[in-house]
C-alpha positions in Angstrom: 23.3 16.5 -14.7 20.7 17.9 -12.5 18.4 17.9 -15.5 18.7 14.0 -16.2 16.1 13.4 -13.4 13.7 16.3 -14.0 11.8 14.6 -17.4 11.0 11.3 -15.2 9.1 13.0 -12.7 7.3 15.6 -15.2 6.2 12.4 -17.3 5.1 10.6 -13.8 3.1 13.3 -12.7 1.6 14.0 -15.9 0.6 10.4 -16.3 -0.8 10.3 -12.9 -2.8 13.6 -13.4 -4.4 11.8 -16.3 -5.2 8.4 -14.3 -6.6 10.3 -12.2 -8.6 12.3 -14.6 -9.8 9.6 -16.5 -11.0 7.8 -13.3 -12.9 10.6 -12.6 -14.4 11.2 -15.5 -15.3 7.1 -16.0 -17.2 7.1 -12.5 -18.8 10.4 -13.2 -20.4 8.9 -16.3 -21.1 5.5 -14.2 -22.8 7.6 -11.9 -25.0 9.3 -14.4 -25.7 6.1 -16.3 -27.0 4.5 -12.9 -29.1 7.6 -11.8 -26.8 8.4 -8.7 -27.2 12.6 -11.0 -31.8 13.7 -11.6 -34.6 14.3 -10.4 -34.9 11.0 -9.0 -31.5 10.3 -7.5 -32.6 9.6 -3.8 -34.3 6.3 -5.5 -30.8 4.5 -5.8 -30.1 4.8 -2.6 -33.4 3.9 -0.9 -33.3 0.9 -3.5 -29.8 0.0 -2.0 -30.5 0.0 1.4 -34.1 -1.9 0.9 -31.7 -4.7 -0.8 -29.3 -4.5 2.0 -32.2 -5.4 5.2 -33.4 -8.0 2.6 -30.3 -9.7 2.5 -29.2 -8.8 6.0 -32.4 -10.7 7.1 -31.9 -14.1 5.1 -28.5 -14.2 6.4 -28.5 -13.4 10.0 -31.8 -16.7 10.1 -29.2 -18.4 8.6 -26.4 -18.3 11.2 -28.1 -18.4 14.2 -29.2 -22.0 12.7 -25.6 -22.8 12.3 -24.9 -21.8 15.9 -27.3 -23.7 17.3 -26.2 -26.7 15.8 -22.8 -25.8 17.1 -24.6 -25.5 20.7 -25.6 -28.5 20.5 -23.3 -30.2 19.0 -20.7 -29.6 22.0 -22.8 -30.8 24.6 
């Protein structure tokens, strides 16, 4: 009777090791395709954080207009 439970947990962690496989392997492949792996890799990231500020900047204008309104809309 022992043995009843054994095949579940084989065919779990089987199937896990293979999620986890496959995940690995589909962002490793992602990564390539989006030049994260090259000569120019450090490119992606200095492209990220340059679209970051942008965005960072157009929103943080943005509320501090909101919370002035707010100011003065209490007093």
């Amino acid at each position: 009777m022992n043995g009843d439970y054994v095949y579940p947990s084989i065919f779990f962690s089987y199937f896990l090791f293979f999620m986890f496989l496959a995940g690995g392997i589909f962002f490793f492949i992602r990564s390539l395709r989006d030049g994260y792996w090259g000569s120019n890799s450090e490119e992606v990231k200095y492209i990220a954080m340059l679209g970051d500020d942008e965005h960072l900047g157009e929103d943080s204008g943005s509320k501090q207009n909101t919370n002035q309104g707010d100011a003065h809309a209490r007093s």
